[in-house]
C-alpha positions in Angstrom: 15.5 -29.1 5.3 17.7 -31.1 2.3 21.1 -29.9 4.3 24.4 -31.4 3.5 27.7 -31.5 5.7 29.4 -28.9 4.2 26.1 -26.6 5.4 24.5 -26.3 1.9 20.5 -26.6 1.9 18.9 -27.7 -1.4 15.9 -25.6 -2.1 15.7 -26.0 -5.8 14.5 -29.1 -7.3 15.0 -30.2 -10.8 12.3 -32.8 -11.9 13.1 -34.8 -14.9 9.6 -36.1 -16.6 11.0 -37.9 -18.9 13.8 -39.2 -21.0 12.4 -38.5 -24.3 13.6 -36.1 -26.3 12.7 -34.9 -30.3 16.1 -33.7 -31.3 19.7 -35.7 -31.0 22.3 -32.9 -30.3 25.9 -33.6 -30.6 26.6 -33.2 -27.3 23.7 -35.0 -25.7 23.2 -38.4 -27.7 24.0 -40.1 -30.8 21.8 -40.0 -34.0 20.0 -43.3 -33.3 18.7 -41.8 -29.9 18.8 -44.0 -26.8 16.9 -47.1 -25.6 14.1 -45.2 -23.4 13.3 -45.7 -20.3 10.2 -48.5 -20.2 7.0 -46.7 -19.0 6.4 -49.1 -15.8 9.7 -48.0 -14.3 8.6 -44.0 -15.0 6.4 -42.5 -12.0 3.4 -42.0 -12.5 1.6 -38.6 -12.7 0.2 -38.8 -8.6 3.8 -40.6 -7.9 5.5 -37.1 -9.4 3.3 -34.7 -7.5 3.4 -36.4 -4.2 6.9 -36.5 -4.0 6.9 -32.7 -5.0 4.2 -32.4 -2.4 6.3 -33.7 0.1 9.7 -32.1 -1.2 7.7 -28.3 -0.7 5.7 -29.2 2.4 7.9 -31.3 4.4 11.3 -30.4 2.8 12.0 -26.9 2.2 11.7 -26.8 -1.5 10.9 -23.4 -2.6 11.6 -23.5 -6.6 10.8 -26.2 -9.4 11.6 -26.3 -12.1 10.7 -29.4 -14.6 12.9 -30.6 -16.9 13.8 -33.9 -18.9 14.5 -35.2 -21.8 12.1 -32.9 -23.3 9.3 -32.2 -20.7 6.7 -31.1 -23.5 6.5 -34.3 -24.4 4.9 -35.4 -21.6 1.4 -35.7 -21.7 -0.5 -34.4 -18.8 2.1 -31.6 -18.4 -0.5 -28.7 -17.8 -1.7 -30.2 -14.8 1.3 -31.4 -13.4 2.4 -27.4 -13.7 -1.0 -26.6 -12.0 -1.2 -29.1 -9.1 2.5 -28.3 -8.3 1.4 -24.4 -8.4 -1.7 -25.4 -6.0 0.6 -26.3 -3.4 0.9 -24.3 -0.1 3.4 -22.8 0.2 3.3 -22.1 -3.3 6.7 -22.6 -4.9 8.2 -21.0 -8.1 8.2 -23.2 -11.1 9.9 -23.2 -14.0 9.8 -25.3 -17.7 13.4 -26.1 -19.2 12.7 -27.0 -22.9 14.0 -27.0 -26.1 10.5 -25.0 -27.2 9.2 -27.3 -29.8 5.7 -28.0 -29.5 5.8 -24.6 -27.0 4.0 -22.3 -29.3 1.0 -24.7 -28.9 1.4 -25.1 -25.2 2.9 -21.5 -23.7 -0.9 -20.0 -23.0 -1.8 -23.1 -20.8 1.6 -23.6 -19.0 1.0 -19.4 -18.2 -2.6 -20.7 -17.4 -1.6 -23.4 -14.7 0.4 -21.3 -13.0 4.1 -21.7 -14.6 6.1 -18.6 -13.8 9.1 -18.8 -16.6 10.8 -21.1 -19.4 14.4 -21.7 -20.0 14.9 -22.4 -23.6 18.1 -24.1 -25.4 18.8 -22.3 -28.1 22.8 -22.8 -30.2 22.2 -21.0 -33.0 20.0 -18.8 -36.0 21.4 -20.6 -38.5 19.4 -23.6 -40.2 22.1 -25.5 -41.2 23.8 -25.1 -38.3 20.9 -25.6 -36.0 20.8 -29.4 -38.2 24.1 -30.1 -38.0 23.7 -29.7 -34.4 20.1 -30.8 -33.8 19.7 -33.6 -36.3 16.7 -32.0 -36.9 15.6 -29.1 -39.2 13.3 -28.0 -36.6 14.9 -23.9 -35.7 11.7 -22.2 -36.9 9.9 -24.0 -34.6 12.3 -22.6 -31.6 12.0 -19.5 -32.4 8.0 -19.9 -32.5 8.1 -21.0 -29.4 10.4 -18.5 -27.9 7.7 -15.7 -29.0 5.0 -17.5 -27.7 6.5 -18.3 -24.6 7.1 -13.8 -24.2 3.4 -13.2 -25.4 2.3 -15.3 -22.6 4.2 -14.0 -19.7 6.4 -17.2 -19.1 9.4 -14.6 -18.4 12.0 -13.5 -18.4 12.5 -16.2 -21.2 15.9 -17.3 -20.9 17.7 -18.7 -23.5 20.5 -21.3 -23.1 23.6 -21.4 -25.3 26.5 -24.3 -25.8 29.0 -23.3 -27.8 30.6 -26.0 -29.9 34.4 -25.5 -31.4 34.3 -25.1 -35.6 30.6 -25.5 -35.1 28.6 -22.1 -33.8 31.9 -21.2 -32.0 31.5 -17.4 -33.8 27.6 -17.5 -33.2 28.4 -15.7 -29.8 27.6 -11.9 -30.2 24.8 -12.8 -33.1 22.8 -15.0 -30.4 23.5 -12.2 -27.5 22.3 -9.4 -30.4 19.0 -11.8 -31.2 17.9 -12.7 -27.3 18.3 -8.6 -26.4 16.8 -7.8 -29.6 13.4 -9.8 -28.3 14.1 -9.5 -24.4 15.3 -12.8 -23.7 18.4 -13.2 -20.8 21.2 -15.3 -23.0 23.1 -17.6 -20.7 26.1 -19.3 -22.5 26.9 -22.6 -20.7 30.8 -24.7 -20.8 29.7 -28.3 -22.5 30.0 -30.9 -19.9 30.4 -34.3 -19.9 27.1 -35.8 -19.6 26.9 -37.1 -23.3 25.9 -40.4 -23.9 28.7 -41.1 -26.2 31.4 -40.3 -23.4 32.7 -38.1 -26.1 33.6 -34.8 -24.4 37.2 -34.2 -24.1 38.1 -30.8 -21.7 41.0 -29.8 -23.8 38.8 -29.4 -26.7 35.5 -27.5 -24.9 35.2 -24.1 -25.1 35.5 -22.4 -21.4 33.9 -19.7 -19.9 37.3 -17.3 -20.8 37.0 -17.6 -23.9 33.0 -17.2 -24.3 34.0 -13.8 -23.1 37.1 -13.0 -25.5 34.3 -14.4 -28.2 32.1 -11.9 -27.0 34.1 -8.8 -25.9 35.5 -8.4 -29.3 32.1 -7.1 -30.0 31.0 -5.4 -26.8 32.0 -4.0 -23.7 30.8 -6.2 -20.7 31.1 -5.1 -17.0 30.7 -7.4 -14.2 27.4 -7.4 -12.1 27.5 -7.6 -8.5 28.8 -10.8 -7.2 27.3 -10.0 -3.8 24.0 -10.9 -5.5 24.5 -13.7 -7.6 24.1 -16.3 -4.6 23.2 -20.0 -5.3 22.5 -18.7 -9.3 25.2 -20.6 -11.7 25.7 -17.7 -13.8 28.1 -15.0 -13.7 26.4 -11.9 -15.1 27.5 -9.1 -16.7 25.8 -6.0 -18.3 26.2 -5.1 -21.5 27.1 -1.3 -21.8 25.3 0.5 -24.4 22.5 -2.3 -24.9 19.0 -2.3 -23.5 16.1 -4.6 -23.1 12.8 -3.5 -25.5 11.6 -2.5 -22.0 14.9 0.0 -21.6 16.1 -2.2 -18.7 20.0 -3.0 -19.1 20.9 -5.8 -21.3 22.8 -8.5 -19.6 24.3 -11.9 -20.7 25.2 -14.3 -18.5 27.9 -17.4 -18.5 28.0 -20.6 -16.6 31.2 -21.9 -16.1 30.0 -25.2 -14.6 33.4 -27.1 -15.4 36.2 -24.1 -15.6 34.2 -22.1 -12.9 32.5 -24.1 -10.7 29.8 -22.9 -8.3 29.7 -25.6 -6.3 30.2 -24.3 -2.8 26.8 -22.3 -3.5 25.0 -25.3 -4.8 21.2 -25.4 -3.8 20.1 -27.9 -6.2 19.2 -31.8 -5.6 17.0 -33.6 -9.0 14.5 -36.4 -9.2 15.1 -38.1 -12.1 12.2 -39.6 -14.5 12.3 -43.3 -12.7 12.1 -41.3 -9.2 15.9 -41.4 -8.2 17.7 -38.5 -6.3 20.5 -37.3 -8.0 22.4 -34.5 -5.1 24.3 -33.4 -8.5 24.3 -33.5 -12.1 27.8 -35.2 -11.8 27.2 -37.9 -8.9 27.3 -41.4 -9.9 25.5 -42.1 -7.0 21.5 -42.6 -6.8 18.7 -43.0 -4.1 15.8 -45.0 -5.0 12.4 -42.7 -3.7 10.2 -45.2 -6.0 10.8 -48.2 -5.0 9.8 -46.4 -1.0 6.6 -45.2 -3.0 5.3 -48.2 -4.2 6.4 -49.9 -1.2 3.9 -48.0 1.3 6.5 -45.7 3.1 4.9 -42.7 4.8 5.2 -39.3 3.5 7.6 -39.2 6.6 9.8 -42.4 5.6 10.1 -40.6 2.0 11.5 -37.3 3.7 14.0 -39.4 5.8 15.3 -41.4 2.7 15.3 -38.0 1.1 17.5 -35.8 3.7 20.0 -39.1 3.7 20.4 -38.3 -0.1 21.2 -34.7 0.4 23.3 -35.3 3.1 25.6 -37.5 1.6 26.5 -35.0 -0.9 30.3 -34.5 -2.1 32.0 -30.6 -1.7 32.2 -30.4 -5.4 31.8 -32.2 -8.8 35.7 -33.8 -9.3 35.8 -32.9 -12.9 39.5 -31.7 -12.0 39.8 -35.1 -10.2 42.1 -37.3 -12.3 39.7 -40.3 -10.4 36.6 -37.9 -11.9 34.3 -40.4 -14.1 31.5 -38.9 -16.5 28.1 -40.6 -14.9 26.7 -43.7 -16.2 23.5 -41.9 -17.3 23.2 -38.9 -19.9 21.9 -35.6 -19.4 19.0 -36.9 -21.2 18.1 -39.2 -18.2 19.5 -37.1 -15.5 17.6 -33.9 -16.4 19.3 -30.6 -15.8 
């Protein structure tokens, strides 16, 4: 197993495949874009899936979910979805993306074997969605969304930051839109992981007042704590609101600064360059590449592995006044 000293195992494994991304939001990187990773430090396809290989067989990985950058822009996606679905046992895998390009790709992702897609979505609004985005690129979101439903990749859920002055009052149209179509809205605190070092915490907007934003328009009642486990949101149902399908209509918040979940953690992630990350906030990396391409042994790869894990801090120190942002963006880290 991936278990820590505080008696947390990770089971879920986020695998960034690449730093790339298409749009430049406000909160991730500036309007330039970044200086890319060089393609001789990125693993390679057969790099990627034998350290997945080893993370399900050897390691107790029971969910993946691929992430980036944006992961559709990594060519040979389809089989990487389909030789990590091959795998015995067979773990659930997920896409995080922010859909463009999906409509083109969500019948062969559905095809290989992917199970569901987590799309980022901050607002309906064009000019928003550029002021935001950089891009004028909303209409192909919301293509991809639908074609992501039509193929079976759910429940679709759809990712929301909310940004103060920007979409700030976007909050009950977005959770209207996703039930609307039978998506599962998850509003999440903006954290500092932007490349700019930019994000200030007495200027985010927290999880309490997501809910104020929200409750001025509908009633929400708590779901059942005793079954949220190791899952980062707090749900609530909506009352009065259903699903196409009739199901209850639920919204979900992520308070991953104000509300941390970090005693419930499950999570360790393999960055793009083959690093181990044991949390989105460690500054703190363990080189698995430089093992693979120096002939280790499945067996040497889990041991450097389980050292990574179990090295792992009780929580993420935003509170900390010692807490620095990391050195690398979400873009590079991959959520």
């Amino acid at each position: 197993m991936l278990a820590d000293s505080y008696g947390r195992v990770a089971t879920d494994l986020r695998v960034s495949l690449t730093d790339r991304c298409n749009l430049r939001c406000t909160y991730c990187m500036p309007p330039e874009g970044l200086e890319w990773l060089p393609k001789p430090e990125l693993l390679t396809d057969d790099e990627l899936l034998r350290l997945i290989r080893i993370g399900v067989t050897r390691l107790g990985i029971t969910e993946v979910r691929f992430t980036g950058g944006e992961p559709l822009l990594r060519r040979g996606l389809v089989d990487i979805v389909s030789r990590t679905t091959a795998l015995s046992p067979r773990p659930h895998t997920a896409l995080t993306t922010n859909a463009i390009g999906l409509a083109r790709t969500a019948s062969a992702l559905a095809e290989a074997g992917l199970d569901r897609v987590n799309v980022s979505l901050d607002t309906l609004r064009p000019d928003v969605f550029e002021t935001l985005a950089r891009r004028r690129r909303l209409d192909d979101v919301l293509a991809g969304l639908a074609a992501a439903a039509d193929a079976g990749l759910t429940p679709v859920k759809v990712n929301a930051v909310l940004m103060r002055g920007v979409n700030d009052r976007e909050a009950p149209e977005l959770l209207r839109h996703c039930i609307a179509h039978g998506y599962e809205l998850r509003f999440i605190e903006q954290m500092p992981l932007d490349a700019q070092h930019g994000w200030r915490r007495d200027t985010m907007i927290t999880a309490d007042e997501i809910l104020r934003l929200l409750e001025g328009e509908f009633e929400l009642v708590p779901a059942d704590a005793d079954t949220r486990g190791s899952a980062p949101a707090e749900l609530f149902h909506v009352r009065g609101e259903a699903f196409p399908d009739g199901s209850p209509a639920t919204v979900g918040v992520i308070g991953s600064v104000t509300r941390p979940f970090c005693g419930a953690c499950d999570r360790v992630r393999l960055t793009a360059d083959g690093q181990v990350r044991n949390c989105l906030f460690a500054r703190e990396e363990s080189d698995l590449r430089s093992l693979l391409r120096g002939g280790a042994t499945d067996e040497e790869i889990a041991a450097g592995w389980r050292a990574a894990v179990a090295g792992k801090r009780p929580g993420h120190g935003i509170d900390d006044p010692s807490f620095l942002q990391p050195a690398r963006p979400m873009s590079a880290i991959g959520g």
